[in-house]
C-alpha positions as CSV (number, residue, x, y, z in Angstrom):
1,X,3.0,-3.3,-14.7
2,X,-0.5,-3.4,-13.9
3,X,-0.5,-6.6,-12.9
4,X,2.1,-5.5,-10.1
5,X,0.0,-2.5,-9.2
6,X,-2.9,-4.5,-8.5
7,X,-1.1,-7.3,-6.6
8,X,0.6,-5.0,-4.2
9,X,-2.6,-2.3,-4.2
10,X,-5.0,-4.9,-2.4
11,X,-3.5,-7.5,-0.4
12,X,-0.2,-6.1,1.3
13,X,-3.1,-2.8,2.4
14,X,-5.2,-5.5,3.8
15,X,-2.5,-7.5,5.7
16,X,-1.9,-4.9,6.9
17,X,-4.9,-3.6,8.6
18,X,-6.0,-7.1,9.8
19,X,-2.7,-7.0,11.8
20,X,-3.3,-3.7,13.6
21,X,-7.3,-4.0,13.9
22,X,-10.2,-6.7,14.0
23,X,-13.7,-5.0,12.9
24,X,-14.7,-5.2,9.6
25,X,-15.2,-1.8,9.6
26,X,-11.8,-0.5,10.5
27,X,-9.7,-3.2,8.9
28,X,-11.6,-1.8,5.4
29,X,-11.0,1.7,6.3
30,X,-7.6,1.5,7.1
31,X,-7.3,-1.2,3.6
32,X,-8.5,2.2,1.5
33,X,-6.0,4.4,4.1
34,X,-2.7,2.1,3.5
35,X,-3.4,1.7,-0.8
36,X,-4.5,5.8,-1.1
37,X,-1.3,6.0,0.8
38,X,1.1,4.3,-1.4
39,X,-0.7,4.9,-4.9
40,X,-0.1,8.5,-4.5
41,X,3.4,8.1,-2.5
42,X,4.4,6.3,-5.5
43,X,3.0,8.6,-7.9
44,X,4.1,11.6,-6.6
45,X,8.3,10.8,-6.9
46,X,7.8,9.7,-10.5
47,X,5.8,13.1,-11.9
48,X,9.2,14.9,-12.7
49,X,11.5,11.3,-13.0
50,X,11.4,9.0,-15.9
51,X,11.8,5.8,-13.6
52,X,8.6,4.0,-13.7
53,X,6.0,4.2,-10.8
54,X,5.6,0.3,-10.0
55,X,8.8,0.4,-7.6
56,X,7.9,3.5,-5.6
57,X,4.0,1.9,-5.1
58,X,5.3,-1.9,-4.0
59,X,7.7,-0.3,-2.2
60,X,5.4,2.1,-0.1
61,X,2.7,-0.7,-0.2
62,X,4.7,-3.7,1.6
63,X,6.4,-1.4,4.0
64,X,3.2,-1.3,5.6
65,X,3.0,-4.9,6.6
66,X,6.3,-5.1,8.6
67,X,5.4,-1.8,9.8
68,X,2.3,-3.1,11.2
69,X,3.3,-6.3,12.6
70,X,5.8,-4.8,14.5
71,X,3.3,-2.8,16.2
C-alpha cells in the first residue's frame, strides 16, 4: 500500500502541472497543490469506512492528469 501511495503521490501531481504550466516555480507549487489535494480527498472518505485509503488517493491523484490535459 505504500508503495501505491507513493507512486501515485509524486508523478501523476507533477504531470499534471507540467501540462497546465511551464516555470519551475509554478509547476512545483501546483505538484504540492494536486498531491495535498488527493492525500486528504482520499483520507477524508475513509475516516468513518473500513475500505482502505489507497483507491480514494490514486483515484483523486490520476484524475488530475486527464483533467489537466484537457485544459
Amino acid at each position: 500500500m505504500g508503495h501505491v501511495l507513493t507512486a501515485c503521490g509524486s508523478p501523476s501531481p507533477a504531470a499534471a502541472a507540467i501540462r497546465v504550466t511551464a516555470p519551475p516555480r509554478l509547476v512545483s507549487l501546483l505538484n504540492v497543490a494536486f498531491a495535498v489535494t488527493s492525500m486528504v480527498g482520499g483520507i477524508l472518505p475513509t475516516l468513518d469506512s473500513s475500505i482502505p485509503t489507497s483507491p480514494y488517493v490514486t483515484t483523486i491523484s490520476f484524475t488530475f492528469y486527464p483533467a489537466c490535459a484537457t485544459a
